[in-house]
C-alpha positions as CSV (number, residue, x, y, z in Angstrom):
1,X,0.0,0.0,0.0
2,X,2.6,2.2,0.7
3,X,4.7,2.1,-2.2
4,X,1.4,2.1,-4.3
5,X,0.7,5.3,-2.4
6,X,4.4,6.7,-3.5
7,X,3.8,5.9,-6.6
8,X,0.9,7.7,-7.2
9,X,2.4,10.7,-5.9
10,X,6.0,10.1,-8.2
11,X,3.9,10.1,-11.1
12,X,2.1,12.7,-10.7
13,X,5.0,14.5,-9.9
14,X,7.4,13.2,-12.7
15,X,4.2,14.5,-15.4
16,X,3.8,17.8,-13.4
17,X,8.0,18.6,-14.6
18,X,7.4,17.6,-17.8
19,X,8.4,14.0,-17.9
20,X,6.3,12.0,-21.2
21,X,4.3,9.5,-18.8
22,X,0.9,8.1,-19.6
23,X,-2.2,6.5,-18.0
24,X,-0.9,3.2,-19.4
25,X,2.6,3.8,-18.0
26,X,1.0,4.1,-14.7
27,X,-1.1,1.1,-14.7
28,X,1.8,-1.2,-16.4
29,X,3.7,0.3,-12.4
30,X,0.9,0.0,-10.7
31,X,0.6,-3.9,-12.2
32,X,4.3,-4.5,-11.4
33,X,4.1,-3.1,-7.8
34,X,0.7,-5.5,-7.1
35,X,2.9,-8.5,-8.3
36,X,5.4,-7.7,-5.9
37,X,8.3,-6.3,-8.2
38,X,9.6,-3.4,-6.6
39,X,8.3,-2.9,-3.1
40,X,9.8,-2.6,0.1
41,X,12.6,-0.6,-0.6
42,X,12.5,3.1,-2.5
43,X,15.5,1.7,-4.6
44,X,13.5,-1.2,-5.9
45,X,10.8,0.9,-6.8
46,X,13.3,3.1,-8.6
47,X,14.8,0.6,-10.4
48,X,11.0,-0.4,-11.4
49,X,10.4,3.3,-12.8
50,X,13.3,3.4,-14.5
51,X,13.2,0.5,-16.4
52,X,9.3,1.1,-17.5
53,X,9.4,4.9,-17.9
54,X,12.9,5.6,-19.5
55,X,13.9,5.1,-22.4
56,X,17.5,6.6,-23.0
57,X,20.7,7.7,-20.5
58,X,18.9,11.5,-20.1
59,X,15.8,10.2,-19.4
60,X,17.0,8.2,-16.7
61,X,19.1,10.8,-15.2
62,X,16.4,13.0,-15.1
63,X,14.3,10.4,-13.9
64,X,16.6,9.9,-11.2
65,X,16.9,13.8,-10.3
66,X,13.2,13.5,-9.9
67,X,12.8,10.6,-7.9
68,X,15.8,11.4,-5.2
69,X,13.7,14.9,-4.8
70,X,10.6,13.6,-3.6
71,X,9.8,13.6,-0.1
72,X,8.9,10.2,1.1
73,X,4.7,10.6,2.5
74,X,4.4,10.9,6.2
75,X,2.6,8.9,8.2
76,X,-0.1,11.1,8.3
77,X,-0.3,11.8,4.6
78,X,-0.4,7.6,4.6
79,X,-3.0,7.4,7.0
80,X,-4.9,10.1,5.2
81,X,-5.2,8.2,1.7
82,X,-5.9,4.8,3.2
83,X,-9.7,4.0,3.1
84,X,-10.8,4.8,6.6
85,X,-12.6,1.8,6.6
86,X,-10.1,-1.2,5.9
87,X,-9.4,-1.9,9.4
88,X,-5.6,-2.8,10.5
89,X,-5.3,-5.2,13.1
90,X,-8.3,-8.1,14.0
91,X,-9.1,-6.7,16.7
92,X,-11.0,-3.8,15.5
93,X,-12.5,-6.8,12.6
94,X,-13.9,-8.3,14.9
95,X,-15.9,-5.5,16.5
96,X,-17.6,-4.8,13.1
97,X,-18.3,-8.4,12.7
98,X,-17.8,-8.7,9.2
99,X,-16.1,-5.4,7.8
100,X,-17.3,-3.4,5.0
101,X,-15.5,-1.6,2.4
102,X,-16.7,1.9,1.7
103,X,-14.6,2.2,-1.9
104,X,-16.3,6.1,-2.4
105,X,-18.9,4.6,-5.2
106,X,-21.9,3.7,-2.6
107,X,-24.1,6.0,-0.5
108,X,-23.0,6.1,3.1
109,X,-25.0,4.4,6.4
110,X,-27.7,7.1,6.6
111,X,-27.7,8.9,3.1
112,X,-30.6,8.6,0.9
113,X,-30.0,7.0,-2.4
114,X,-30.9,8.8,-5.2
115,X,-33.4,8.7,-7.3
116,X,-32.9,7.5,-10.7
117,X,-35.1,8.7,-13.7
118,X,-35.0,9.2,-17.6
119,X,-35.9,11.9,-19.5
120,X,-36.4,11.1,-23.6
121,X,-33.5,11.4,-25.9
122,X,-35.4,12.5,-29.3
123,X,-33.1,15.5,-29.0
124,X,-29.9,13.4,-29.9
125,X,-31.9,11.6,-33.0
126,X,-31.7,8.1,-30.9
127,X,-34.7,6.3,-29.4
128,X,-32.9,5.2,-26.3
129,X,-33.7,7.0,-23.2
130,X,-31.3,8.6,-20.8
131,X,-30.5,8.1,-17.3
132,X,-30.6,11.7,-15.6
133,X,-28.0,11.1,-12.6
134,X,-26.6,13.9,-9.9
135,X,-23.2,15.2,-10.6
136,X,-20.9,13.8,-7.7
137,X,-18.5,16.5,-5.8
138,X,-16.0,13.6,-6.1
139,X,-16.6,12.5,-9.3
140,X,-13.8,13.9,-11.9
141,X,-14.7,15.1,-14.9
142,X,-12.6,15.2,-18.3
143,X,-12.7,18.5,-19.7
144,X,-10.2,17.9,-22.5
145,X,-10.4,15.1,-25.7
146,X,-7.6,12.5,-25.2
147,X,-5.6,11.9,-28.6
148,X,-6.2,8.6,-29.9
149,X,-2.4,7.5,-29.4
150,X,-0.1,9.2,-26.9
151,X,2.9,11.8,-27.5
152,X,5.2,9.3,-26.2
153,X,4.1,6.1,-28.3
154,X,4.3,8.5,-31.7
155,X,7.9,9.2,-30.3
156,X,8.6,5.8,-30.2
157,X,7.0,4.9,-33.2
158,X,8.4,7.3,-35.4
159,X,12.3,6.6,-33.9
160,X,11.7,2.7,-35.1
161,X,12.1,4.4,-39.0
162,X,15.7,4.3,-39.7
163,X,17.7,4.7,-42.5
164,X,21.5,5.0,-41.0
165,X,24.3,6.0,-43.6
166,X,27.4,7.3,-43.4
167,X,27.5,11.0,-43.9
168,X,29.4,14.4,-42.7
169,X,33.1,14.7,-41.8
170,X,34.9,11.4,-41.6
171,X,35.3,11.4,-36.9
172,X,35.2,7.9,-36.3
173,X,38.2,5.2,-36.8
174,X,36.9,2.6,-39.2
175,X,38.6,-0.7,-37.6
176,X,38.4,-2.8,-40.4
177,X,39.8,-0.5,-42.6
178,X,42.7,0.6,-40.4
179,X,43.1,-3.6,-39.9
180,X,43.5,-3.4,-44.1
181,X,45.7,-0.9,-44.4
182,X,48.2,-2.1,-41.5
183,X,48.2,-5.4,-43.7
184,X,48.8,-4.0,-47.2
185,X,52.0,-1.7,-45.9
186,X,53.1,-3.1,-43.3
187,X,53.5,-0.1,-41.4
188,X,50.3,2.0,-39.7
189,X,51.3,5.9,-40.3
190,X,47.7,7.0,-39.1
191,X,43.9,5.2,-38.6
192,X,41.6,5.1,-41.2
193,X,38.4,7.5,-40.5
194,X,35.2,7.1,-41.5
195,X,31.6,9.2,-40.9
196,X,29.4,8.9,-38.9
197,X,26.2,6.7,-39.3
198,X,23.3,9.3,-39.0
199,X,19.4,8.9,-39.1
200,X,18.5,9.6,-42.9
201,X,15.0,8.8,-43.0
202,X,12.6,10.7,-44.1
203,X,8.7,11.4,-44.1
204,X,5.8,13.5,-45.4
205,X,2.5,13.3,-43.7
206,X,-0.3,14.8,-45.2
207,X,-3.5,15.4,-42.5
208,X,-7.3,16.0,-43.5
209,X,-8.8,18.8,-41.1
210,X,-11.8,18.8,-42.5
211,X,-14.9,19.2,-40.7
212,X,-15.5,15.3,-40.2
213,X,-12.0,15.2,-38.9
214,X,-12.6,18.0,-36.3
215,X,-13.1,15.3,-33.5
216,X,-9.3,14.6,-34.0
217,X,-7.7,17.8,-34.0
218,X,-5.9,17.5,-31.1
219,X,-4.2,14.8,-32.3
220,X,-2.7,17.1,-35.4
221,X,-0.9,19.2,-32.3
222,X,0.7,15.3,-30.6
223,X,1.7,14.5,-33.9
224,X,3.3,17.8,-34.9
225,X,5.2,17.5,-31.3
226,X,6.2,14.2,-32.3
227,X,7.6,14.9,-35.6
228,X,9.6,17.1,-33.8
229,X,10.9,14.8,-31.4
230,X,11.1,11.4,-33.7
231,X,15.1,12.5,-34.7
232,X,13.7,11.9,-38.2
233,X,16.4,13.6,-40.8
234,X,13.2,15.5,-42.1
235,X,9.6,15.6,-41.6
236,X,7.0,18.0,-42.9
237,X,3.4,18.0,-41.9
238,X,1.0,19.7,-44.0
239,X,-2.9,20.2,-44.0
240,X,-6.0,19.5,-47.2
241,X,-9.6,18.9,-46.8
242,X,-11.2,15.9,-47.5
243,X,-9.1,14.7,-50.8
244,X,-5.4,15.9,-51.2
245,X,-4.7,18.5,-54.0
246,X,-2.3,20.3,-56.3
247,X,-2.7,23.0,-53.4
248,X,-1.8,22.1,-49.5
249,X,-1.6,23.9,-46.6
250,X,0.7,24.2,-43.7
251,X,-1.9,24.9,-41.0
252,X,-5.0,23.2,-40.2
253,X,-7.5,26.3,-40.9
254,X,-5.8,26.3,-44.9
255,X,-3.2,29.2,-44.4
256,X,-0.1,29.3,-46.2
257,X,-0.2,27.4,-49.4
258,X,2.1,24.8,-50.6
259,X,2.3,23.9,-54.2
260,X,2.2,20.1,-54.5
261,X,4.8,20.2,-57.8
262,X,7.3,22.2,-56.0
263,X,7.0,19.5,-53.2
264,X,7.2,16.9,-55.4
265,X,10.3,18.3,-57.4
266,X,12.1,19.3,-54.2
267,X,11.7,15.7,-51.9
268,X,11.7,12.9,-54.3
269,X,11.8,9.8,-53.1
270,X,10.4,10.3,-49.4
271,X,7.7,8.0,-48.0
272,X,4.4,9.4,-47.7
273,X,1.5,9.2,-45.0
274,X,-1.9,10.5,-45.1
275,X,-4.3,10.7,-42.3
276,X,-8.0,11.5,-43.1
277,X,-11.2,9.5,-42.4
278,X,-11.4,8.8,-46.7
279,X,-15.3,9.5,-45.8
280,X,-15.8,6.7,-43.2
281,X,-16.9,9.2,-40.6
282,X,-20.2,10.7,-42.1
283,X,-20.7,6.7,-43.3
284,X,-20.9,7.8,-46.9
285,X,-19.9,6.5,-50.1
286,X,-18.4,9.3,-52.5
287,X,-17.4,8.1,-56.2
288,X,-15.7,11.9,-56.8
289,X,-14.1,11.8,-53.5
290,X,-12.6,8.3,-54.7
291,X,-12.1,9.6,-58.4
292,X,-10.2,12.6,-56.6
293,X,-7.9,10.1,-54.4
294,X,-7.3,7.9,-56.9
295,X,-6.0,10.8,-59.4
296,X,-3.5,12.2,-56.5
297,X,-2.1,8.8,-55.4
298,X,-1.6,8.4,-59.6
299,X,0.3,11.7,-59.6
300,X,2.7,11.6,-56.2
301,X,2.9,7.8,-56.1
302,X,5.8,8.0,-58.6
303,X,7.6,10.5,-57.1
304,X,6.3,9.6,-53.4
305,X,6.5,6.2,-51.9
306,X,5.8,3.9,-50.2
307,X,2.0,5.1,-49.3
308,X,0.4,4.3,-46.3
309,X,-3.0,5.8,-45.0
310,X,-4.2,6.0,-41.6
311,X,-7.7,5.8,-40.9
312,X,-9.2,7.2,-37.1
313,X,-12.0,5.3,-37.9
314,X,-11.8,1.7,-37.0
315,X,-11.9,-0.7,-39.6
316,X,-15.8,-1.9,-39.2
317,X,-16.6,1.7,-40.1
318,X,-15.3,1.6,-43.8
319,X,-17.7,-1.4,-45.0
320,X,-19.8,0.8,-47.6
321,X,-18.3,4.2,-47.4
322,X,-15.4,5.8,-49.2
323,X,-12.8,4.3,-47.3
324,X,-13.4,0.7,-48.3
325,X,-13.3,1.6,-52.0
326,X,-9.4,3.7,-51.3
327,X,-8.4,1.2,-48.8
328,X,-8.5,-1.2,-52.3
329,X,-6.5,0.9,-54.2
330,X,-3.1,-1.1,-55.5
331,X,-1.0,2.5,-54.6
332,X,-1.6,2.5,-50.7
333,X,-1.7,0.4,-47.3
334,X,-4.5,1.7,-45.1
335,X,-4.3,1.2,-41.7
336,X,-6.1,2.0,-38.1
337,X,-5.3,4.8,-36.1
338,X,-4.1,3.6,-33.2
339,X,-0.7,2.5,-31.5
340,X,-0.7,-1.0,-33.3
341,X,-1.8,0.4,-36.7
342,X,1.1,3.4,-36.0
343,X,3.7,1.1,-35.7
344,X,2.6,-1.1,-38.9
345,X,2.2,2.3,-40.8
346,X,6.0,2.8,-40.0
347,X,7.1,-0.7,-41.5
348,X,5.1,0.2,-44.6
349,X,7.2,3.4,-44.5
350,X,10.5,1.4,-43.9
351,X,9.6,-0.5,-46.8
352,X,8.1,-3.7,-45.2
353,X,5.1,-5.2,-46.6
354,X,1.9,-4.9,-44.4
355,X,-0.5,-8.1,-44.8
356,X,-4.0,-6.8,-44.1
């Protein structure tokens, strides 16, 4: 209980400076810490932080910064967060008799439960009625859309693309050609340098923010951060409505243009990605939304490849619309969005075949 405590209050903590952690990271600790892997001890449960939450040498020095910082909880502040009714010794059990649990979701000995009606829902355009229940103090409320994928898993997504090659000044020895040379004169005057290997992929995502994909516009802003930190060699994200065109735009309200042939004459080769519902959303099938698709994947896709396409819509949506009919076209993979779909998108980027 204690170090589950701790860790509550590390977490929080570690997110409030800035440190990438998510709701999952928390529950794979909490998980870890139920199992009995790193309790007892604060070092145990810093080694069990560190090894789920870091995931480079300044990560876990920060980490560590963070972690020797934190006051350990008092007693009190222990005692305060325990459930007041989970009694400590058997003693006090067996007073109660058989003890109950008050976990914060019933009404209280004494309190009047509420009661529950319905009012009709012909408002919402669905003939189910809905429950009309009292708004808890206690009960949190999310104010804010949660991105389909988190900042961290796009970071690590995007840093599985690698293209390493040899480029810049020449910094590092190369052994086996300092080896050569010692054996073909006989006589080492000075190593043989080489470059260093450096990231050279490359990627251009294109991203639909049109109205249907309003619901998803805060993802835009995770995956722009993300671009930023994938330590991609380039990366340019750019905006269109509905179906790409020989116009794009480099902000999701359709300021600045980009023209799509001075794009395509000025990064040949890089991999493309496309994000948009393909018409999914509304549940509607569009043959010129299709024709449009199909005529820009025809254009780029010579230029641009490989194409992958990333659909917020899960899959059982696109039977009938749009996206079933561009999800078959021979130029593209199209995948879910989501942290499974992310990481087969980047294979199709790397140049692996995707198996649908």
């Amino acid at each position: 209980m204690d170090s589950e405590l701790l860790l509550i209050g590390l977490f929080q903590n570690l997110v409030d400076h800035g440190f990438r952690l998510g709701v999952r990271d928390y529950a794979d600790a909490l998980l870890a810490l139920r199992n009995g892997v790193g309790t007892l001890q604060r070092e145990r449960l810093l080694w069990l932080c560190r090894t789920l939450w870091a995931r480079n040498e300044e990560e876990i020095t920060w980490l560590e910064r963070l972690f020797r910082e934190f006051p350990k909880p008092s007693a009190e502040e222990l005692a305060r967060w325990r459930p007041q009714n989970i009694c400590d010794d058997d003693q006090a059990a067996s007073t109660q008799g058989s003890p109950s649990l008050k976990l914060g979701g019933g009404p209280a000995k004494g309190e009047e439960i509420p009661e529950l009606r319905f009012q009709s829902s012909a408002q919402s355009g669905t003939a189910l009625p809905r429950a009309i229940l009292p708004a808890g103090a206690a009960e949190p409320f999310v104010y804010t859309s949660r991105p389909p994928i988190s900042l961290r898993s796009l970071v690590i997504c995007w840093r599985r693309f690698r293209r390493s090659q040899r480029v810049g000044p020449r910094m590092e020895i190369d052994i086996a050609a300092t080896i050569q040379e010692k054996c073909r004169n006989g006589i080492l005057h000075t190593p043989v340098f080489s470059a260093a290997r450096q990231n050279q992929a490359r990627v251009l995502v294109l991203a639909d923010a049109s109205a249907s994909m309003s619901p998803f516009a805060a993802f835009f802003r995770v995956l722009e951060e993300s671009l930023a930190e994938s330590r991609l060699c380039w990366s340019r994200l750019l905006y269109f409505e509905n179906v790409p065109s020989e116009v794009l735009y480099e902000t999701e309200s359709f300021l600045r243009p980009v023209d799509l042939g001075v794009l395509l004459r000025d990064n040949p080769g890089a991999p493309l990605m496309v994000i948009s519902d393909a018409g999914a959303a509304r549940g509607r099938s569009n043959r010129k939304r299709v024709k449009g698709t199909h005529e820009f994947l025809s254009l780029v896709s010579s230029t641009w490849y490989p194409v992958v396409w990333v659909n917020p819509m899960p899959r059982f949506r696109w039977t009938g619309t749009s996206a079933e009919q561009i999800a078959r076209l021979s130029q593209l993979s199209m995948l879910e969005l989501n942290e499974d779909g992310m990481l087969a998108a980047v294979d199709v980027l790397r140049g692996l075949k995707h198996s649908a």
